[in-house]
N, C-alpha and C positions, 0 to 999 in steps of 0.2 A: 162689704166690709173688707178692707185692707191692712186693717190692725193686728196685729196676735192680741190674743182673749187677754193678756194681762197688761197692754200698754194702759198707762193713765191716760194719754191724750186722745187717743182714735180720730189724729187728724192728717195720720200720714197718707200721701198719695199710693203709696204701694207697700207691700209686704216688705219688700227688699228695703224703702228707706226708714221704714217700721225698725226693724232688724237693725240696719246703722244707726239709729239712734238710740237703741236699747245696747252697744258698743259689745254686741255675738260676736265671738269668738272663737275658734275650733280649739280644741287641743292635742297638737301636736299629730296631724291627722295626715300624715301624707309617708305611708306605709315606703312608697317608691322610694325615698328619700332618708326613709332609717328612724323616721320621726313616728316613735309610736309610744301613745300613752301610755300602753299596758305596761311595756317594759320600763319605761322612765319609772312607773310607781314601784313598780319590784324593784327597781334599782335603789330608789329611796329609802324603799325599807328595809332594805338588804344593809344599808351604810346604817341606818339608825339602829338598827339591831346590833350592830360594830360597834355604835357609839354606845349602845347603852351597856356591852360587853365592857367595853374600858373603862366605863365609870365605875364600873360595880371591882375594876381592878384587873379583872378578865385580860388577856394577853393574846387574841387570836390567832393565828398564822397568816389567815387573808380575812378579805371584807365577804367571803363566801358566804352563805349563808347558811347550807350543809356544817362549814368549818364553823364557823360561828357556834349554833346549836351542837355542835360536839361539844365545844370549851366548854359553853355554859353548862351542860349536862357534868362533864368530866367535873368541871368546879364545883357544882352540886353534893355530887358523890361524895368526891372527896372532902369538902368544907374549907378546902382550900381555891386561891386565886391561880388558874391556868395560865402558864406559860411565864408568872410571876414567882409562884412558890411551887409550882412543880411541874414538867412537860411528861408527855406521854413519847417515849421511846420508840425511834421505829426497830424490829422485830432484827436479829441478829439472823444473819445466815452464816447457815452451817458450812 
């Protein structure tokens, strides 16, 4: 048997053209090269946590996600929109 267990046809000569024609594909799998999935999806949800900060009116400072989850806390607190109707001060030296 030269198929994977869920091809419909099981007429391929080999695994490999088994494989090309079910159209497998890596993702983003070539670590040497920067190309890594784990971080592309934290990256993604790092911006959509961004994005869901500014719809809500949220103001962040960056796409951080640290800085993010501050705003949204701060705006919670407060019942106000961060960086729209109020920022947090940096600390006065003496």
């Amino acid at each position: 048997m030269t198929c994977t267990s869920g091809c419909k046809t099981q007429d391929h000569a080999s695994y490999g053209q088994c494989l090309q024609a079910k159209a497998v594909k890596t993702y983003l799998a070539s670590p040497s090269k920067g190309l890594d999935g784990t971080r592309q999806k934290r990256w993604d949800a790092d911006l959509a946590a961004y994005r869901d900060a500014v719809r809500q009116g949220i103001q962040p400072e960056s796409t951080n996600r640290p800085v993010v989850d501050k705003a949204v806390r701060l705006s919670d607190k407060a019942g106000a929109a961060y960086g729209r109707d109020f920022a947090q001060a940096a600390p006065m030296e003496a």
